[in-house]
N, CA, C and O atoms as a GROMACS GRO file, in nm:
protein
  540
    1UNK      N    1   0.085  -0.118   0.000
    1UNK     CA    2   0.000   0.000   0.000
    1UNK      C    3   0.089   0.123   0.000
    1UNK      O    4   0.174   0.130   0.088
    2UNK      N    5   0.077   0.223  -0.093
    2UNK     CA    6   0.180   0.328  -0.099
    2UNK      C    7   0.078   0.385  -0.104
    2UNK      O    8  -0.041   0.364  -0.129
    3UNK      N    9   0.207   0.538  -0.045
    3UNK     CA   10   0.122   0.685  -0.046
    3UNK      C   11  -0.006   0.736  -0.128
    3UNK      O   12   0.009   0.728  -0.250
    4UNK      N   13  -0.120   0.783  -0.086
    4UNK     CA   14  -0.246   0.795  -0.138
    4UNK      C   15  -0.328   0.714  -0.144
    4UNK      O   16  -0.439   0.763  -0.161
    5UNK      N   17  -0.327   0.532  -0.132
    5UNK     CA   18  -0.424   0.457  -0.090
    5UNK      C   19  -0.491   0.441  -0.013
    5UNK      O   20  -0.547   0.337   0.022
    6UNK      N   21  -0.497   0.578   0.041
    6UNK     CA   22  -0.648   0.572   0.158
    6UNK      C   23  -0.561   0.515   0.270
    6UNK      O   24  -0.569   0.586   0.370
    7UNK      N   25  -0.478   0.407   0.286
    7UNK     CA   26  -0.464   0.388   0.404
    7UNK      C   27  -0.423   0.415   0.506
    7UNK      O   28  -0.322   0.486   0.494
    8UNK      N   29  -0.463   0.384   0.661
    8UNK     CA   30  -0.450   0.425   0.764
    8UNK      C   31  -0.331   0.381   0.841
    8UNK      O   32  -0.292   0.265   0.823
    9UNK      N   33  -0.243   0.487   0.956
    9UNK     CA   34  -0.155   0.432   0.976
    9UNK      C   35  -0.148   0.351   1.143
    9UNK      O   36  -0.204   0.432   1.216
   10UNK      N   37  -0.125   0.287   1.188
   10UNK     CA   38  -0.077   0.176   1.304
   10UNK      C   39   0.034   0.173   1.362
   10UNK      O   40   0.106   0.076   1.337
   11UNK      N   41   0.092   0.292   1.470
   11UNK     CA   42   0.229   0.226   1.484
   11UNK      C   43   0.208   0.118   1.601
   11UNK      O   44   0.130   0.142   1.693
   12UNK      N   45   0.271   0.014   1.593
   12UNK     CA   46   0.311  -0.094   1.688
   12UNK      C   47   0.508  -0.093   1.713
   12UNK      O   48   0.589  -0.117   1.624
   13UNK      N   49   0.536  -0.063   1.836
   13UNK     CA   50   0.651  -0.030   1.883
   13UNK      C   51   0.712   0.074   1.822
   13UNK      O   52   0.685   0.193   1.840
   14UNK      N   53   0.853  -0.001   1.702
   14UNK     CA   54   0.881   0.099   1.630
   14UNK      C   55   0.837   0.061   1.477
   14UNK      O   56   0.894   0.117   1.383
   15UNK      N   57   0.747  -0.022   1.460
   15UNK     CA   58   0.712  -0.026   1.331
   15UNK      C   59   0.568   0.046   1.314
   15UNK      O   60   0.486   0.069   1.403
   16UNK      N   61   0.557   0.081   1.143
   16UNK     CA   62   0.478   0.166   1.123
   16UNK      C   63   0.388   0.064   1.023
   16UNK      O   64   0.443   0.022   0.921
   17UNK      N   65   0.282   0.035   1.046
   17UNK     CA   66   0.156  -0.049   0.959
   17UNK      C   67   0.118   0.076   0.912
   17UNK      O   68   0.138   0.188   0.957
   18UNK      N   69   0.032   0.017   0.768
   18UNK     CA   70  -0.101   0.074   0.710
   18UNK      C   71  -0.119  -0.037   0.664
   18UNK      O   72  -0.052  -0.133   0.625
   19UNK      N   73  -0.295   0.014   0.684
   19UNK     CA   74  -0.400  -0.099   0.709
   19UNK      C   75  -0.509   0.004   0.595
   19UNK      O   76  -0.498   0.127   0.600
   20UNK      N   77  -0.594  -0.052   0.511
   20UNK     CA   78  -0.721  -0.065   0.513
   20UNK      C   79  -0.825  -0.165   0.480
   20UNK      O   80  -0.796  -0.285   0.469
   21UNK      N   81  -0.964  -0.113   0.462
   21UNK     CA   82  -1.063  -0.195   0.466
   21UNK      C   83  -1.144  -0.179   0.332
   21UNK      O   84  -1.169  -0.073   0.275
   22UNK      N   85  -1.181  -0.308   0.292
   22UNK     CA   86  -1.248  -0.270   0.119
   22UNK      C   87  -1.365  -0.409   0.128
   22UNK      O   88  -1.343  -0.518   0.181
   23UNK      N   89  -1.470  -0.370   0.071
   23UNK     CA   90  -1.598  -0.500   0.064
   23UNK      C   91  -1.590  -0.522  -0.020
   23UNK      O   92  -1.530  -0.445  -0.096
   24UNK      N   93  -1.652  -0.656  -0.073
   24UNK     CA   94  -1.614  -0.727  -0.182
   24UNK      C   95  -1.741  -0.833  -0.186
   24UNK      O   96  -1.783  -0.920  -0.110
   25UNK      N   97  -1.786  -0.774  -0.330
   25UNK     CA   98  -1.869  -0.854  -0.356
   25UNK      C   99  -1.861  -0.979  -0.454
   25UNK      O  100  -1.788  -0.946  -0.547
   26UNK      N  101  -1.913  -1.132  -0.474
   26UNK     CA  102  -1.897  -1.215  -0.530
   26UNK      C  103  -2.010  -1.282  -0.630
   26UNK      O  104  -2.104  -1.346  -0.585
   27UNK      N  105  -1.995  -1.266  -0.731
   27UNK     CA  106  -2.108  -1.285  -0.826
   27UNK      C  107  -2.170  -1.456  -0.815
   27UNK      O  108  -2.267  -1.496  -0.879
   28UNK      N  109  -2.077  -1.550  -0.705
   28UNK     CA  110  -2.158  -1.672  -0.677
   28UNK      C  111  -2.246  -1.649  -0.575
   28UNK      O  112  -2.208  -1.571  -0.488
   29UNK      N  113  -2.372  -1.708  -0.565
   29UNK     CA  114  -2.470  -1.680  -0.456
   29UNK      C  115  -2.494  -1.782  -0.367
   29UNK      O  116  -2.484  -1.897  -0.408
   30UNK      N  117  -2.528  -1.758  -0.244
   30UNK     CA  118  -2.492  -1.891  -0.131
   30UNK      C  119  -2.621  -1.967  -0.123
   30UNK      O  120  -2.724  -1.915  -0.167
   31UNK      N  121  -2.624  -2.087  -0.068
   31UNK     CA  122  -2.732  -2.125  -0.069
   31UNK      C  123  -2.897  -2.097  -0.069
   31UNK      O  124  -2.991  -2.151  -0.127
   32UNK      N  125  -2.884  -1.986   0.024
   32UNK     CA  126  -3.002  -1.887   0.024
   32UNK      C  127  -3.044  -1.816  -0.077
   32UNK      O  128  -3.154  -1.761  -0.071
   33UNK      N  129  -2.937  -1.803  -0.225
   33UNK     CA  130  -3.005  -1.679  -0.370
   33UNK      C  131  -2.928  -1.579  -0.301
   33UNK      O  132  -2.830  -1.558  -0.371
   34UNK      N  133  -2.925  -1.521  -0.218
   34UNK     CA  134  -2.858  -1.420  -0.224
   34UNK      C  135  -2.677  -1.429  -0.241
   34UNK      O  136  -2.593  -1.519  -0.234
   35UNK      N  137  -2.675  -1.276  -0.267
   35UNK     CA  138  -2.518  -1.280  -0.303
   35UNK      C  139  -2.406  -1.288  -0.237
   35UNK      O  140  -2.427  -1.193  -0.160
   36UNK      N  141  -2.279  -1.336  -0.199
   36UNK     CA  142  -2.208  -1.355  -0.119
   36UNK      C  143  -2.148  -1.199  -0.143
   36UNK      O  144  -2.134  -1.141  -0.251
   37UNK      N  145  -2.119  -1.150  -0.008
   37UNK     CA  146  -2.024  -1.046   0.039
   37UNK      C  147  -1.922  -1.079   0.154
   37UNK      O  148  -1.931  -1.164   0.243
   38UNK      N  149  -1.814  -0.982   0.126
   38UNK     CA  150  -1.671  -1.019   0.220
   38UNK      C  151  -1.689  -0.838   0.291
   38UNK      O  152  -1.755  -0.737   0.266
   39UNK      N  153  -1.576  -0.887   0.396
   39UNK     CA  154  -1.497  -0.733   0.389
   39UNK      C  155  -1.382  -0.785   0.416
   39UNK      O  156  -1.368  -0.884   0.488
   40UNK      N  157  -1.263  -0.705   0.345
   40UNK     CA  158  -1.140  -0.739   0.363
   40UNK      C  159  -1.033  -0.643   0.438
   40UNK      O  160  -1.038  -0.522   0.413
   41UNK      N  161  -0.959  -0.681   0.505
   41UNK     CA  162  -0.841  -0.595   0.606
   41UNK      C  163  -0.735  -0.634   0.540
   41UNK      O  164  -0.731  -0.753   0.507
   42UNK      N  165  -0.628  -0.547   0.504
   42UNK     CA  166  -0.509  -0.504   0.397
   42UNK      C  167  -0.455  -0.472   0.484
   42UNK      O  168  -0.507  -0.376   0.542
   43UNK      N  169  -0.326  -0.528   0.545
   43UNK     CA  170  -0.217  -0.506   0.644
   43UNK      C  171  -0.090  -0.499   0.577
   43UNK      O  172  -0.042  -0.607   0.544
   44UNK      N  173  -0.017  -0.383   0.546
   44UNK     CA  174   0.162  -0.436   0.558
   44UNK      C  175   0.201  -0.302   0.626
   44UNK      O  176   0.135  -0.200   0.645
   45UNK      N  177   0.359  -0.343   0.664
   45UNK     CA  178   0.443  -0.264   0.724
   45UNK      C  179   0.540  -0.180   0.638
   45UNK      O  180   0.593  -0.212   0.532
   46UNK      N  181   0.554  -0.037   0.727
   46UNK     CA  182   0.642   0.007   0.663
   46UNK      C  183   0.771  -0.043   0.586
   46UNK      O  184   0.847  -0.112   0.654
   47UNK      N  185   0.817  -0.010   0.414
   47UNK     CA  186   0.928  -0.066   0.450
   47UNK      C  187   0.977  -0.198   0.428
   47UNK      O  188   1.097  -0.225   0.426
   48UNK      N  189   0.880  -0.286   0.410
   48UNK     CA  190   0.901  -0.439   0.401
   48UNK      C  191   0.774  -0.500   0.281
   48UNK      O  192   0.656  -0.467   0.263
   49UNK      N  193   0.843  -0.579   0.230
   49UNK     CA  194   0.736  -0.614   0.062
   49UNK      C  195   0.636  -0.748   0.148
   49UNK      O  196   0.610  -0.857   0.096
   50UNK      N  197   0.606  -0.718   0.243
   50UNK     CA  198   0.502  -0.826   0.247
   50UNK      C  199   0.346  -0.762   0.271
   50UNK      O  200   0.350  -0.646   0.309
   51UNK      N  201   0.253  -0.800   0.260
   51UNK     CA  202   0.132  -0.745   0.241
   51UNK      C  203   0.059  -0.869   0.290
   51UNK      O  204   0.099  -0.980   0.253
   52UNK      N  205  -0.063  -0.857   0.386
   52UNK     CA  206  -0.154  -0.983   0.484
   52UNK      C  207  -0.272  -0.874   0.414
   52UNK      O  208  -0.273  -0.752   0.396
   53UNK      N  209  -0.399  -1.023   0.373
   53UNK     CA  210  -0.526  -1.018   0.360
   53UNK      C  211  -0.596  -1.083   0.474
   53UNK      O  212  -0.540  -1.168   0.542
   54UNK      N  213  -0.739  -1.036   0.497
   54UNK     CA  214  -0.776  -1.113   0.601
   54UNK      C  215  -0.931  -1.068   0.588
   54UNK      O  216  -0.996  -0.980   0.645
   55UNK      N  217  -0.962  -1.164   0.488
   55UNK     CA  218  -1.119  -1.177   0.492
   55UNK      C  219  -1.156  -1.294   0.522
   55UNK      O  220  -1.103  -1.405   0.520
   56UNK      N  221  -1.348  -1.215   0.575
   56UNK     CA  222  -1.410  -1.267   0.610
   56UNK      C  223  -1.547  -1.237   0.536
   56UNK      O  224  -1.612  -1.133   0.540
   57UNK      N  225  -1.573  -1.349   0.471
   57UNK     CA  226  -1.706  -1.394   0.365
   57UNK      C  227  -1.786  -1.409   0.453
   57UNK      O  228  -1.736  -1.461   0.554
   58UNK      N  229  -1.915  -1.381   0.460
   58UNK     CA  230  -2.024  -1.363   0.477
   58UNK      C  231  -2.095  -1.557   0.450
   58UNK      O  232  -2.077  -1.636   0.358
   59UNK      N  233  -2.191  -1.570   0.605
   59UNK     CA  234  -2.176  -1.697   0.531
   59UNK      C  235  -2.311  -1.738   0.686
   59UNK      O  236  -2.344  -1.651   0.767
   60UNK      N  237  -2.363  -1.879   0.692
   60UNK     CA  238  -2.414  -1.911   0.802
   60UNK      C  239  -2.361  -1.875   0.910
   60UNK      O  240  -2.243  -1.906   0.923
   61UNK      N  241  -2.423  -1.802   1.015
   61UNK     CA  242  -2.381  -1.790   1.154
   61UNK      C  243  -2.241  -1.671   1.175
   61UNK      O  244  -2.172  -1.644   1.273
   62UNK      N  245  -2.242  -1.612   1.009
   62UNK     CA  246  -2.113  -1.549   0.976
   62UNK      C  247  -2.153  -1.411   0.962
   62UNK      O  248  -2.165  -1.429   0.841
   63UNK      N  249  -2.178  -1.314   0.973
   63UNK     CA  250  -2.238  -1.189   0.935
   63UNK      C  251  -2.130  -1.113   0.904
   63UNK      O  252  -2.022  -1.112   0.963
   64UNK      N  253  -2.169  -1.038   0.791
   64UNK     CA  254  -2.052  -0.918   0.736
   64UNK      C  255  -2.129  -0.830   0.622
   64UNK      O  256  -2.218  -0.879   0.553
   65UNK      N  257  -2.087  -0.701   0.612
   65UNK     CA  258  -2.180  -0.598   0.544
   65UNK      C  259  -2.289  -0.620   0.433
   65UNK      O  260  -2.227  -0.622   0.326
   66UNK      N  261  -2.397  -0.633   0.415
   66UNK     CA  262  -2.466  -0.712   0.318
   66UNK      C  263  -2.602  -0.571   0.286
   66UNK      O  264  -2.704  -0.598   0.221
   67UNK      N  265  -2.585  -0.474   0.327
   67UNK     CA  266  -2.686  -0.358   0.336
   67UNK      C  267  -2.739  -0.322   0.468
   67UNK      O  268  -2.785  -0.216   0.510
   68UNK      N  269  -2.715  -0.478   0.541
   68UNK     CA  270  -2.763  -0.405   0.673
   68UNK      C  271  -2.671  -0.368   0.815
   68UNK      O  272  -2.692  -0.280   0.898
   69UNK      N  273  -2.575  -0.458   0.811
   69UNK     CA  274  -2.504  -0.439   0.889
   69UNK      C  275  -2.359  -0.331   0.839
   69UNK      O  276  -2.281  -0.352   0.746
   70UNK      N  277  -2.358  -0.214   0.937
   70UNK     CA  278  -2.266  -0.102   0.879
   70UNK      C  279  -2.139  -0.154   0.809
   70UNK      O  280  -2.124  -0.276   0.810
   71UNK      N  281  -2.024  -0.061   0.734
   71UNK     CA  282  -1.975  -0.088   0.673
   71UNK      C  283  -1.816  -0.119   0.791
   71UNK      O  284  -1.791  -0.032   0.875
   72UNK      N  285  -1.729  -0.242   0.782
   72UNK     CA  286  -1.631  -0.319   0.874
   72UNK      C  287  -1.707  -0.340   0.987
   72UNK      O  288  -1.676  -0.267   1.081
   73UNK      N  289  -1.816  -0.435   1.010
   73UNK     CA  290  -1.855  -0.506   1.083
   73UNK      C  291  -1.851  -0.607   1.034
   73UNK      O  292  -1.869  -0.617   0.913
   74UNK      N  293  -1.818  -0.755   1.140
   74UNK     CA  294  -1.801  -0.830   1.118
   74UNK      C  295  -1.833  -0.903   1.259
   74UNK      O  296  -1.777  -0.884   1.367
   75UNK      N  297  -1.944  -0.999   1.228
   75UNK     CA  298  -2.015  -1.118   1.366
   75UNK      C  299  -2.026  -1.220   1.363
   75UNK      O  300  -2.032  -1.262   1.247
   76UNK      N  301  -2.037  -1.328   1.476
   76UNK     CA  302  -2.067  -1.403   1.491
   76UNK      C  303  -2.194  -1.413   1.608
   76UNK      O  304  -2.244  -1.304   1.637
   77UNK      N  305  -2.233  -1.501   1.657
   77UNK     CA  306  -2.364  -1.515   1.762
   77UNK      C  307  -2.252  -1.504   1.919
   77UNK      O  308  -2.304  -1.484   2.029
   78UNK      N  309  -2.074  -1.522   1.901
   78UNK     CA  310  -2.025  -1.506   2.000
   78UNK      C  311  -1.987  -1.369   2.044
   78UNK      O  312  -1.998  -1.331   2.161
   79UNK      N  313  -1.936  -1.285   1.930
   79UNK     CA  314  -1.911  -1.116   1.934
   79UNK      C  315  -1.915  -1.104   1.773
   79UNK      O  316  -1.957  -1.168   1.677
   80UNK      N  317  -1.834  -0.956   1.806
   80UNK     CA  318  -1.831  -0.876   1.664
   80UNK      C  319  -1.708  -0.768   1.689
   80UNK      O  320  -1.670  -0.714   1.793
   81UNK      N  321  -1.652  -0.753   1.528
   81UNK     CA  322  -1.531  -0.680   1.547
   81UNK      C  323  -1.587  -0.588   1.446
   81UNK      O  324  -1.658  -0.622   1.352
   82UNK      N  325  -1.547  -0.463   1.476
   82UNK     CA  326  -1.538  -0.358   1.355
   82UNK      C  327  -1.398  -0.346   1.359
   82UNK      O  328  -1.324  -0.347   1.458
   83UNK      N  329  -1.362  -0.333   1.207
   83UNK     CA  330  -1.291  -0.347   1.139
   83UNK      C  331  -1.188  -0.193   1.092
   83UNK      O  332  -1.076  -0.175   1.043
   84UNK      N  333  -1.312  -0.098   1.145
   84UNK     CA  334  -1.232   0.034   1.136
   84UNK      C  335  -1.184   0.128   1.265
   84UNK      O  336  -1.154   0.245   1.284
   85UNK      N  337  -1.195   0.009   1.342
   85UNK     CA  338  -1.111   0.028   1.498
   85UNK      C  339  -0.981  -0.010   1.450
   85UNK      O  340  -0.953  -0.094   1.365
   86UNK      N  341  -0.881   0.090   1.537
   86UNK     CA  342  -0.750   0.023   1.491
   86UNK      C  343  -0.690  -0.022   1.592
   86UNK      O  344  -0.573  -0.060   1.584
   87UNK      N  345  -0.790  -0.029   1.750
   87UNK     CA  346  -0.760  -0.167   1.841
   87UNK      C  347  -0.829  -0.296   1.805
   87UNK      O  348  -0.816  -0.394   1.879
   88UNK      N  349  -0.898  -0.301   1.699
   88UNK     CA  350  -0.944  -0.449   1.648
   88UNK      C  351  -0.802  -0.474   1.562
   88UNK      O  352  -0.746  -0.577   1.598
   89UNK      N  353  -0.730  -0.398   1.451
   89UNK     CA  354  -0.643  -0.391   1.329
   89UNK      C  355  -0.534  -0.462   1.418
   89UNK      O  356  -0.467  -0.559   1.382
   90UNK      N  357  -0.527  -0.386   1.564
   90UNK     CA  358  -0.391  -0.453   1.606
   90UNK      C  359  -0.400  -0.555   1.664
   90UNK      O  360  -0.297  -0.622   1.670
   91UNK      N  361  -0.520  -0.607   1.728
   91UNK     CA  362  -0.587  -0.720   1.764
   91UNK      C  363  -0.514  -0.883   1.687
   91UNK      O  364  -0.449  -0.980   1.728
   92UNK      N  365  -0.575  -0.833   1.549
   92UNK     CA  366  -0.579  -0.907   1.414
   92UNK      C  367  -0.493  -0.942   1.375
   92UNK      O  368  -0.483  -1.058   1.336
   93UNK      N  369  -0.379  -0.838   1.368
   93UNK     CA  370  -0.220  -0.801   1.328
   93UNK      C  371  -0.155  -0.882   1.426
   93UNK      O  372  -0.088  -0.978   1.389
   94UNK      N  373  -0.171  -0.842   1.583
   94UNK     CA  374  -0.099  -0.947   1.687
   94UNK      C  375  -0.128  -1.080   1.647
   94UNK      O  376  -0.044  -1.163   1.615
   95UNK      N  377  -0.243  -1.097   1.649
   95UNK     CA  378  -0.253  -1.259   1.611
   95UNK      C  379  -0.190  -1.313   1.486
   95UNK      O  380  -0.128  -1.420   1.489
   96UNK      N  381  -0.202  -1.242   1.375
   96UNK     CA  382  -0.152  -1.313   1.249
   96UNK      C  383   0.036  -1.343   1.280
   96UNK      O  384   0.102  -1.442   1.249
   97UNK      N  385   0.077  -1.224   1.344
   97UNK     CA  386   0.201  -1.230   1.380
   97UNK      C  387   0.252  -1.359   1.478
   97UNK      O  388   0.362  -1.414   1.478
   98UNK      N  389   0.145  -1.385   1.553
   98UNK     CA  390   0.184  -1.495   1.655
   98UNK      C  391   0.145  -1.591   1.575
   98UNK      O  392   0.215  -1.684   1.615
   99UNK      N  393   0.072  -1.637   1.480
   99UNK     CA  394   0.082  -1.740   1.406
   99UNK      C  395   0.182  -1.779   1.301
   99UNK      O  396   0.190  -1.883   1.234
  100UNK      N  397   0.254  -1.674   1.302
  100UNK     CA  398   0.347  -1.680   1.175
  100UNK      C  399   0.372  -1.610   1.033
  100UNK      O  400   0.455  -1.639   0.947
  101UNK      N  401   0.254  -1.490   1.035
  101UNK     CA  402   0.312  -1.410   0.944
  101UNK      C  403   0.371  -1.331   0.959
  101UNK      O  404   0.354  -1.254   1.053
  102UNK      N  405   0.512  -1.315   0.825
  102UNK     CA  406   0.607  -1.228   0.828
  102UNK      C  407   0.597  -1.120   0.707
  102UNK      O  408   0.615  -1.144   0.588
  103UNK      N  409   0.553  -0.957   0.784
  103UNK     CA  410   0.565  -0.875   0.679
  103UNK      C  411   0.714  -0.880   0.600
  103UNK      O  412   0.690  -0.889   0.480
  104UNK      N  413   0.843  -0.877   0.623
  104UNK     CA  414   0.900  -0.908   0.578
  104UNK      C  415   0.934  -1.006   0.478
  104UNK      O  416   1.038  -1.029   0.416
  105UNK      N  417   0.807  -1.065   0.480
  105UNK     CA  418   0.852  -1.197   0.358
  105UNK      C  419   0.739  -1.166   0.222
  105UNK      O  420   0.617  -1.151   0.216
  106UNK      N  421   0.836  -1.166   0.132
  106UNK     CA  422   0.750  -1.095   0.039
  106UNK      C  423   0.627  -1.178  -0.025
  106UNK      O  424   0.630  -1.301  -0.015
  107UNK      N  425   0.551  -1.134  -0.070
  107UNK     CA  426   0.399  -1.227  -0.133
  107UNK      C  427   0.286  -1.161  -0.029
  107UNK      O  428   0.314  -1.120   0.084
  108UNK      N  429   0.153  -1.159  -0.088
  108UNK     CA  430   0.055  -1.125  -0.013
  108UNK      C  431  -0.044  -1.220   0.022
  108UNK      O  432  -0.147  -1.227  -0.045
  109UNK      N  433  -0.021  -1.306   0.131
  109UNK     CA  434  -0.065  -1.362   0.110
  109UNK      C  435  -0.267  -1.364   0.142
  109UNK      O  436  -0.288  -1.284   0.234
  110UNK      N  437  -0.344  -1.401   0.114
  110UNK     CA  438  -0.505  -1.366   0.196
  110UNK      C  439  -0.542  -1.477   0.328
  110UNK      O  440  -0.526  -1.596   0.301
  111UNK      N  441  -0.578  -1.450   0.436
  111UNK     CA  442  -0.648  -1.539   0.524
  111UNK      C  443  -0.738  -1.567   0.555
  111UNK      O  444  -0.804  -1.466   0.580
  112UNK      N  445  -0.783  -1.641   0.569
  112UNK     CA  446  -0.947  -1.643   0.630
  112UNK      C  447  -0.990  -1.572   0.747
  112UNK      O  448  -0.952  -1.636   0.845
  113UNK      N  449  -1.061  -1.454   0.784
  113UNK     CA  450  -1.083  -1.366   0.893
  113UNK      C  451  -1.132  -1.478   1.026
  113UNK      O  452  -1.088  -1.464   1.141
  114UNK      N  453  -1.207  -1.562   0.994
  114UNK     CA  454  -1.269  -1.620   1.081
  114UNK      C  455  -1.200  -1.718   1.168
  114UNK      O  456  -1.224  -1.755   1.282
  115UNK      N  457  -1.074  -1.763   1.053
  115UNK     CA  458  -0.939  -1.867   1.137
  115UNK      C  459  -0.888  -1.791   1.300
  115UNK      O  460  -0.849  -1.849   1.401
  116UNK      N  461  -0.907  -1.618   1.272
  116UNK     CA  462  -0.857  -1.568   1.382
  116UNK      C  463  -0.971  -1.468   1.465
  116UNK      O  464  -0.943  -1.401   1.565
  117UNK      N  465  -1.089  -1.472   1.408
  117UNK     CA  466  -1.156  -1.415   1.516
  117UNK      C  467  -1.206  -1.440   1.630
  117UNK      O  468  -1.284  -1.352   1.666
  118UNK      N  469  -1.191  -1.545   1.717
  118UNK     CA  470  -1.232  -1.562   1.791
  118UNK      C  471  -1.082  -1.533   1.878
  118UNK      O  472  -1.108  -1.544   1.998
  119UNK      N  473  -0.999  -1.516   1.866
  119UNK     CA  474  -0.880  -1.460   1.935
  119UNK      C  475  -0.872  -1.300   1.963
  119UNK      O  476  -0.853  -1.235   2.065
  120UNK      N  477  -0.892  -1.269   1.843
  120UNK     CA  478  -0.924  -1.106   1.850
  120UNK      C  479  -1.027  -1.081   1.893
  120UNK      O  480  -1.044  -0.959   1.891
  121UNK      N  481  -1.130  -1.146   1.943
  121UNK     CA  482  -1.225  -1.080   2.020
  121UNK      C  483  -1.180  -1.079   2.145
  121UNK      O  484  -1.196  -0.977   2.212
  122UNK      N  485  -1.099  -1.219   2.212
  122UNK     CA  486  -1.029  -1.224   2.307
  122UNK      C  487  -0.955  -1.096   2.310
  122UNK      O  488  -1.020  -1.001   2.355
  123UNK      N  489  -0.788  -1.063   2.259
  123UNK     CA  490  -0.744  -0.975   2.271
  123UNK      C  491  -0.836  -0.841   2.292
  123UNK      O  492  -0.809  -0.790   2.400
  124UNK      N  493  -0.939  -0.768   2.217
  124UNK     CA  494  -1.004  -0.652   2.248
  124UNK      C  495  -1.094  -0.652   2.365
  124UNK      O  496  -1.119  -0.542   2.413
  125UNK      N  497  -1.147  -0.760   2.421
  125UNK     CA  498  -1.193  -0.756   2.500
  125UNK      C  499  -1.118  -0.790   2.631
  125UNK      O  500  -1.174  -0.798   2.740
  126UNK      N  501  -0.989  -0.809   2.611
  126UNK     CA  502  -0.879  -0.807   2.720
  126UNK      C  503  -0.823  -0.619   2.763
  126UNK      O  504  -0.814  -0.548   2.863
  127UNK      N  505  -0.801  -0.611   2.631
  127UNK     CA  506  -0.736  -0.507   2.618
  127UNK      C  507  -0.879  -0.378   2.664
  127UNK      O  508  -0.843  -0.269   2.710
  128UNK      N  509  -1.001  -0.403   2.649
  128UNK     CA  510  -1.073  -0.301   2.666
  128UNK      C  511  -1.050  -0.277   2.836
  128UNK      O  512  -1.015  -0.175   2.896
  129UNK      N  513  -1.092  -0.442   2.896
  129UNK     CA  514  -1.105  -0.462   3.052
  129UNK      C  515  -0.997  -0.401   3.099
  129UNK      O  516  -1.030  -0.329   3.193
  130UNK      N  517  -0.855  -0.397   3.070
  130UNK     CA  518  -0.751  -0.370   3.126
  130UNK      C  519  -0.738  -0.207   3.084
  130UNK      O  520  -0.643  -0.144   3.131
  131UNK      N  521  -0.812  -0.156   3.014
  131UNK     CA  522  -0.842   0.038   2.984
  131UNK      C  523  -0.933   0.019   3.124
  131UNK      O  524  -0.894   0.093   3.215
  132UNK      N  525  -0.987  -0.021   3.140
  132UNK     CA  526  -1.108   0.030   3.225
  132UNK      C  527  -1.059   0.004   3.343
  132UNK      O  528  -1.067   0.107   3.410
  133UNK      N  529  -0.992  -0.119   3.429
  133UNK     CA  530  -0.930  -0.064   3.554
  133UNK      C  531  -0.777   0.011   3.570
  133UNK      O  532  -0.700   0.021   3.664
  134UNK      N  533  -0.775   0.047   3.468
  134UNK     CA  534  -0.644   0.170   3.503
  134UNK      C  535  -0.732   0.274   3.493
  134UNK      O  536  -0.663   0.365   3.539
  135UNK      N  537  -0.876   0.344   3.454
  135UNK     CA  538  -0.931   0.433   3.441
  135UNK      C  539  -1.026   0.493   3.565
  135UNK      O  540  -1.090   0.597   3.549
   0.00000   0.00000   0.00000
């Protein structure tokens, strides 16, 4: 993502992320007739040729922008992340990192959002509790 792509910036320590968010629609339709929709999170770091996707398709028990639900939301029946928080971005980012992606390694690769959301709900909802008793 270079200069002027809209994207937003993240510093984590001394590195500098940009991140954004783009929906995506799919001309196959899911079992129901209707049309499949994604939203996708675009992660790389300053500086380094690697680039992380991380969508999440719209699907049973899966909710993601479809007209009704606002635009970077993303649910399940357990929580929900918006996507244009950039304590969810780093949420997402920590986790992909603890699993093993390296911005440094070049290729972009895409993930499945849902492989890691139930961690990042963990993390934000760690990270919220622990704002609130220092507050």
């Amino acid at each position: 993502m270079g200069r002027g792509s809209g994207a937003r910036l993240l510093v984590v320590g001394e590195a500098t992320y940009r991140w954004s968010v783009t929906h995506r629609h799919h001309v196959d339709r899911g079992d129901d007739g209707w049309p499949r929709c994604g939203e996708r999170l675009a992660v790389s770091r300053d500086g380094a040729p690697g680039r992380l996707g991380i969508l999440f398709m719209g699907g049973p028990g899966r909710a993601v922008p479809d007209g009704y639900l606002p635009s970077g939301g993303v649910a399940t029946g357990d929580g929900h992340l918006n996507l244009h928080r950039p304590g969810v971005v780093r949420a997402l980012l920590d986790e992909a990192l603890a699993r093993g992606w390296r911005p440094t390694d070049p290729g972009h690769p895409e993930w499945d959002g849902w492989d890691l959301f139930d961690a990042a709900v963990a993390r934000v909802r760690a990270a919220e509790s622990a704002a609130r008793t220092r507050s």
